[in-house]
C-alpha positions in Angstrom: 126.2 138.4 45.5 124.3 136.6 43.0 121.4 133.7 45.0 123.0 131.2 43.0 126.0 131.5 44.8 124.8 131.7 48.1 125.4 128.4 49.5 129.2 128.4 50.6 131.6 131.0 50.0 134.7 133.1 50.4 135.3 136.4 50.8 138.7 137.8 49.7 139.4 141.6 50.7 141.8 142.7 48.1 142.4 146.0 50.0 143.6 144.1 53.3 146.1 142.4 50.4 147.1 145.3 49.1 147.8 146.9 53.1 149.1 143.8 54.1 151.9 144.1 51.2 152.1 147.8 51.4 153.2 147.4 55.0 155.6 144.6 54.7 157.6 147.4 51.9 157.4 149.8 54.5 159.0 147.0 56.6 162.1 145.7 54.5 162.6 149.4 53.3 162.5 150.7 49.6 166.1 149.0 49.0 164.7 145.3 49.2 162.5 143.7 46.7 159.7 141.7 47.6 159.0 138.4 46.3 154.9 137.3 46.8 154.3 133.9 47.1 151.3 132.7 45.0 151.8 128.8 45.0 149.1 126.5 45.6 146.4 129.1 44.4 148.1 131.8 46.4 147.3 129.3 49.7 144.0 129.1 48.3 143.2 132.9 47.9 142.9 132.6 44.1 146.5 132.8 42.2 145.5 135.2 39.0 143.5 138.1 41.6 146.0 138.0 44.1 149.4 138.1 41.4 147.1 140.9 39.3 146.8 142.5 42.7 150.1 142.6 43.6 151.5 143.2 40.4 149.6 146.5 40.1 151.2 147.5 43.5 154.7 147.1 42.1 155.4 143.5 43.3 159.3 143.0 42.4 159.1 138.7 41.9 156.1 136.3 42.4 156.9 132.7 43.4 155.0 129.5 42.3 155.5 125.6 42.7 155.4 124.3 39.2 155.3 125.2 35.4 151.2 124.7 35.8 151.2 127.1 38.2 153.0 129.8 36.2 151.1 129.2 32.9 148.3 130.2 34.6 149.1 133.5 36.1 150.9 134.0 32.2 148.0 132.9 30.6 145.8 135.5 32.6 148.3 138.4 31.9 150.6 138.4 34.3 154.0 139.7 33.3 155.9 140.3 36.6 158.8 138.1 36.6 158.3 134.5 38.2 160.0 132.3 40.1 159.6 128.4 40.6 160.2 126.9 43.7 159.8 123.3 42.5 161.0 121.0 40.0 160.4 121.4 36.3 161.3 118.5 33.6 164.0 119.5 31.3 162.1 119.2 28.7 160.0 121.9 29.3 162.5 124.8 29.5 162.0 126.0 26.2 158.4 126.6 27.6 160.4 128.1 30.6 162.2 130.3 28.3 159.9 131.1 26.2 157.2 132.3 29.1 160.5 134.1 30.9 159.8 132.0 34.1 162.8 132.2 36.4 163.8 128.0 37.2 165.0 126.6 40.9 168.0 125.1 40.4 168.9 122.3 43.4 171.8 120.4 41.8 174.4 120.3 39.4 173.0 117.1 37.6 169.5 119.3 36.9 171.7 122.6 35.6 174.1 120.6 33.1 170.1 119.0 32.0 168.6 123.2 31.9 172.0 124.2 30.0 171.7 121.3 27.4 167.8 122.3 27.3 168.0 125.9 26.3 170.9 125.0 24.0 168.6 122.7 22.6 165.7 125.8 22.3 168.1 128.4 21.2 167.9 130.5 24.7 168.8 131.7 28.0 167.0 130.4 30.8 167.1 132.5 34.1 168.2 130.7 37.1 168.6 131.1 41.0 169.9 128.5 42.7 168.3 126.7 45.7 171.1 125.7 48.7 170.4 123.0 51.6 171.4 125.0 54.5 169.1 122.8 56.6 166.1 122.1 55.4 167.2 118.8 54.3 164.7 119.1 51.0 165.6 120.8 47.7 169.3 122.3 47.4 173.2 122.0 46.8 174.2 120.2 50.0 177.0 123.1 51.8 176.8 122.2 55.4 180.0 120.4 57.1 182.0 118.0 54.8 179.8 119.2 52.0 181.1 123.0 52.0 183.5 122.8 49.8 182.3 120.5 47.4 179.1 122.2 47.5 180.8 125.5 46.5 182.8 124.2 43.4 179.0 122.7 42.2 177.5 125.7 42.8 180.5 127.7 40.6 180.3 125.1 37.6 176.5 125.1 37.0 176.1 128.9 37.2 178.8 128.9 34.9 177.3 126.7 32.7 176.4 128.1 29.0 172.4 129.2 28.2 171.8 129.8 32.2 171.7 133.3 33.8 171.8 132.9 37.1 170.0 135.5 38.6 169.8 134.6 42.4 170.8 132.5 45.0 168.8 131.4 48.1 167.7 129.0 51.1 164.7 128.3 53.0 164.3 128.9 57.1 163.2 125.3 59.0 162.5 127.3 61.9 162.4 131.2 61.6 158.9 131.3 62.7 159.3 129.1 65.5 159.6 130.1 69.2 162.7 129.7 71.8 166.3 130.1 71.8 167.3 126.7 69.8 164.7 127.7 66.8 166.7 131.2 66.6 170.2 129.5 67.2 169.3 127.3 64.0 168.0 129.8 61.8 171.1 131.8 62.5 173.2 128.8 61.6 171.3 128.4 58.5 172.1 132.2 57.7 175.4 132.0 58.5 176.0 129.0 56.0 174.2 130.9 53.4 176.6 133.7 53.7 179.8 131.6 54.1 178.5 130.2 50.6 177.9 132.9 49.0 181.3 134.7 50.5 183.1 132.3 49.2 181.8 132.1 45.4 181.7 136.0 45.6 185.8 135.5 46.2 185.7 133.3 42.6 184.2 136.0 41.0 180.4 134.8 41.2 177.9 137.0 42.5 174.3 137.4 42.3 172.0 140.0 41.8 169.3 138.5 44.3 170.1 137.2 47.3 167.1 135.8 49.6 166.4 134.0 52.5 163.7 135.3 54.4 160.4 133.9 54.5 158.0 134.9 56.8 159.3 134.2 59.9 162.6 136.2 59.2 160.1 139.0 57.6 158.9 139.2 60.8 161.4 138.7 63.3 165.1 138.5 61.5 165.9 142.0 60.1 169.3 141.7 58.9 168.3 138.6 56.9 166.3 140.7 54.5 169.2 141.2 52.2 168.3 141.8 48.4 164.9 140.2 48.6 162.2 138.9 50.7 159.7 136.0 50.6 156.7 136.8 52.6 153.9 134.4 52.0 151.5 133.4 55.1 151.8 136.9 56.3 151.3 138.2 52.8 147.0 136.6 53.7 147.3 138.0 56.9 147.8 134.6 58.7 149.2 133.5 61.5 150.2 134.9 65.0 153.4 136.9 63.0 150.7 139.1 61.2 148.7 140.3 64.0 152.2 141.3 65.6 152.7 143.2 62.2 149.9 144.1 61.8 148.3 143.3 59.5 144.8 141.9 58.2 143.3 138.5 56.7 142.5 138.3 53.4 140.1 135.2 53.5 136.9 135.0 55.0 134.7 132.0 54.7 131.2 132.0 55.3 127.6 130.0 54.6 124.2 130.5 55.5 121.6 128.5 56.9 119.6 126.6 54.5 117.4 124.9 56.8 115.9 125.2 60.7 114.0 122.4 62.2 113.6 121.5 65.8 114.0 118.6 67.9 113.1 117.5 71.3 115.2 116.3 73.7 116.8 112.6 73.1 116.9 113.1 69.4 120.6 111.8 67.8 122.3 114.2 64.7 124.0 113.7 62.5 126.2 110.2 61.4 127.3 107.7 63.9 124.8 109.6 66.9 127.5 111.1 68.5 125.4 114.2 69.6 121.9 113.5 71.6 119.9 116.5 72.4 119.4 117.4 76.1 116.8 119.6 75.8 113.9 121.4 73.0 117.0 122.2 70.2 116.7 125.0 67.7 118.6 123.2 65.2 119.8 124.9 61.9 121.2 122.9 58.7 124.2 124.6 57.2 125.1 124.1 53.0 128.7 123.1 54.0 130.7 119.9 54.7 134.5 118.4 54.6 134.3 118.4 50.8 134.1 122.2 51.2 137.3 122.7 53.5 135.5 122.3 56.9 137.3 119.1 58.3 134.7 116.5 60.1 137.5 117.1 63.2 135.5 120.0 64.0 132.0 118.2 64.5 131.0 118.5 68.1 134.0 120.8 69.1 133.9 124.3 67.2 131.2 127.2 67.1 130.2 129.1 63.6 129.5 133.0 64.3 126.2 134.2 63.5 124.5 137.7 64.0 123.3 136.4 67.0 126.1 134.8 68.6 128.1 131.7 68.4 126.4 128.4 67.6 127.9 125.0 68.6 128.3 122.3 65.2 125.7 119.3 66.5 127.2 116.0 65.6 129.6 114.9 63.0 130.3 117.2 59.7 128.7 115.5 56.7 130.6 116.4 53.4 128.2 118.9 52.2 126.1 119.9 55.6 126.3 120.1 59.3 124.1 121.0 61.8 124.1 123.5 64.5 122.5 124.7 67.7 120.7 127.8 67.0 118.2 127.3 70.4 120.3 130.4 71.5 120.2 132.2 68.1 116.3 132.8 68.4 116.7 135.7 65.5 118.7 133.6 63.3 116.7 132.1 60.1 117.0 130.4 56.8 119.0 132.3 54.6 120.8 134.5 57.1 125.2 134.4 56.6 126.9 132.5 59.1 131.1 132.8 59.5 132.8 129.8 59.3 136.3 131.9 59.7 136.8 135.4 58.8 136.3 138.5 61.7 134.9 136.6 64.8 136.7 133.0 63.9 140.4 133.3 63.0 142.1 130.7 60.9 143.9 130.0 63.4 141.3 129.3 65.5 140.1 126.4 63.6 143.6 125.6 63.1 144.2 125.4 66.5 141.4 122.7 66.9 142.5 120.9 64.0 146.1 120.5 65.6 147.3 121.9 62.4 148.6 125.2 60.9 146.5 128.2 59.6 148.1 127.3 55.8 146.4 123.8 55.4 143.1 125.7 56.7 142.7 128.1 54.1 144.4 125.5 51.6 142.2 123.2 52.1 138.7 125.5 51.0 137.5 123.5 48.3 137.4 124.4 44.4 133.7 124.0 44.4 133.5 127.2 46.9 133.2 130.4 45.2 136.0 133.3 45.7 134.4 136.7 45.7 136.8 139.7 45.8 136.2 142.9 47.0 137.7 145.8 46.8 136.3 149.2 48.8 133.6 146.8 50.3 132.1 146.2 46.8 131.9 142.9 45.0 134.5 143.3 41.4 135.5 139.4 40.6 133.5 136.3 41.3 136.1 132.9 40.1 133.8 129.2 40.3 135.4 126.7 38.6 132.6 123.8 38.5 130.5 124.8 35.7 133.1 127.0 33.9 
C-alpha cells in the first residue's frame, strides 16, 4: 500500500465475498436466485467493487435504497438487474426506465403515479411490489381487516398500463432474532405473504419472483427461500448467523501508530482527564478518531490488536486520534499496523460495546478512510473519495 495512505484504512477481501456468496448458492440450491444487497455503499464495503464482484459470480438481482444509489453502480458498469428498496419521485421513472432499474412499489397511490410516469416517457417500468406483513414501514397494508382490501390494491396497480410487475415481497421484523415468539412472528409474517399471494394467484396474478428471506430466514428459515433470496449482513460475513454458516468477513479496519511517547505515573490523556496513569506508561498515538468510524463510546473500554498483543484505548477518542497503552507492547513502534476490527476484533465485538449492531459498525467507517481490495492476498483497487 502506497505511505500516503497509511494512516487509517480498510481492508476488503473480495475472495471471502466471493466464498461468502458462493456458499450461500450452495445453500438456497441452484433453483433460487439470489438477490445481493449493496445499499448504503454495500454497508460500507464499497458499492461498485462489491456489485462488479458479485456480478462476475453470476449474482441474479442486486438491491439498493435510492435512484443515487443505482446510478452509481450503472454509471461504473454494472448491468445486473437492480432493485430499489426505497422510494423514488415519479418524476424520475423515465430515468428508472431508461437505466432498467427495477422500482418498489408500497401503495396503490405511488403505482397509478409510476403508470402515469412511464406513459408520460413512452415505457415500461419493472415493478415488484413491497407488502406490510408486519413490519409496519413500506408496503400494501394485508394483515387483519386490511386483507382484503389490500388484495384488490395489489390486483389494480399491477394491472395498471406501462408497469411489469416482476415480483412481489415482504421484509422479516424478526427472522434473525432468538426465541419461540421471534419464530412464531416471522411465521405469521410468512403465512400472510402466502395467503396474499394465494389469493391474487386465484385472480390470475402471479409473479415471477417471489421473496421474503433476508438474512435471518437465509440462515435459519429454509422453506421461506422460495424464488429468491436477500442475503445482506451475511453476504460481509457479519454477524453471529455467518459464523454458524460459515462464512468469513469481508472488512477489516486497521491504523498504525504514528506516534509513541511516555508518561509517568499521574499524568491525565486525552479530553476531559478521564484516564490518569498509574504507573511509567508506554503510550502510543493512533491516526484515528470518531470522524473515522471509531465511536468516542469506546475510549477507556476497548483494546486495538497489535503484533504484540492487545492494547487498552487511554482516555477519550479524539475525532482523528486516540491514545493507547503500549507499556505491554514493548516491540510495538511508530509505523507498525494496529487492528481496529478485522481477525483478532470482530465487528461484533465493538458492536457489542457500542450496545449496537455489527451493520452500524461497518456503516459507520468514514468516507475519508481508504477501501483497499484484495484479491489472492494482493492489493487490485484502492477507492479515496477526499481528493478525487
Amino acid at each position: 500500500m502506497e505511505q500516503a495512505l497509511r494512516r487509517t484504512w480498510t481492508e476488503i477481501d473480495l475472495d471471502h465475498l466471493l466464498y461468502n456468496y458462493q456458499t450461500l448458492c450452495r445453500r438456497v440450491g441452484p433453483d433460487v436466485r439470489v438477490l445481493g444487497v449493496v445499499k448504503a455503499d454495500a454497508y460500507g464495503h464499497g458499492a461498485v467493487q462489491v456489485a462488479r464482484t458479485l456480478e462476475e459470480a453470476g449474482v441474479g438481482y442486486l438491491a439498493v435504497s435510492s435512484l443515487d444509489e443505482a446510478r452509481e453502480l450503472r454509471s461504473h458498469g454494472v448491468s445486473a438487474p437492480v432493485l430499489i428498496l426505497g422510494h423514488t419521485p415519479p418524476e424520475q421513472v423515465g430515468e428508472l426506465i431508461r437505466l432498467k432499474i427495477t422500482q418498489t412499489v408500497s401503495a396503490e397511490a405511488k403505482a397509478e403515479e409510476y403508470s402515469a410516469a412511464a406513459c408520460a416517457a413512452g415505457g415500461v417500468l419493472r415493478i415488484h411490489i413491497k407488502l406490510d406483513t408486519g413490519m409496519s414501514r413500506l408496503g400494501f397494508l394485508c394483515r387483519g381487516e386490511h386483507f382484503e382490501g389490500g388484495v384488490a390494491r395489489i390486483a389494480r396497480s399491477c394491472a395498471l398500463p406501462h408497469l411489469d410487475a416482476e415480483g412481489i415481497y415482504t421484509h422479516f421484523a424478526a427472522s434473525d432474532e432468538p426465541g419461540e415468539d421471534s419464530r412464531a412472528y416471522t411465521e405469521e409474517q410468512f403465512q400472510m405473504f402466502c395467503r396474499v399471494t394465494k389469493a391474487l394467484a386465484g385472480q390470475g396474478r402471479t409473479f415471477a419472483l417471489r421473496h421474503c428471506a433476508n438474512s435471518g430466514a437465509v440462515a435459519y428459515y429454509p422453506h421461506m427461500w422460495l424464488d429468491m433470496v436477500r442475503p445482506g449482513v451475511v453476504l460481509y460475513g457479519l454477524t453471529e448467523m455467518a459464523q454458524e454458516l460459515g462464512l468469513k468477513p469481508v472488512m477489516r479496519l486497521k491504523t498504525c501508530v504514528s506516534t509513541i511517547k511516555t508518561y509517568e505515573a499521574g499524568v491525565c490523556i486525552s479530553y476531559g482527564r478521564t484516564f490518569r496513569t498509574a504507573r511509567r506508561t508506554r503510550v502510543g498515538v493512533l491516526p484515528i478518531g470518531y470522524a473515522d468510524g471509531f465511536f468516542r463510546c469506546f475510549s477507556n473500554c476497548f483494546s486495538v490488536a497489535t503484533a504484540d498483543g492487545p492494547a487498552p484505548v487511554l482516555g477519550r477518542i479524539c475525532m482523528d486520534m486516540c491514545m493507547v497503552d503500549l507499556t505491554d507492547c514493548p516491540h510495538v513502534n511508530v509505523g507498525d499496523t494496529i487492528e481496529i476490527f478485522g481477525e483478532k476484533n470482530s465487528a461484533g465485538d465493538l458492536a457489542h460495546i457500542a450496545g449496537t449492531i455489527p451493520y452500524e459498525i461497518v456503516c459507520a467507517v468514514s468516507k475519508r478512510v481508504p477501501r483497499i481490495y484484495y484479491r489472492s492476498g494482493a492489493p487490485v483497487e484502492r477507492k479515496l473519495w477526499i481528493g478525487q
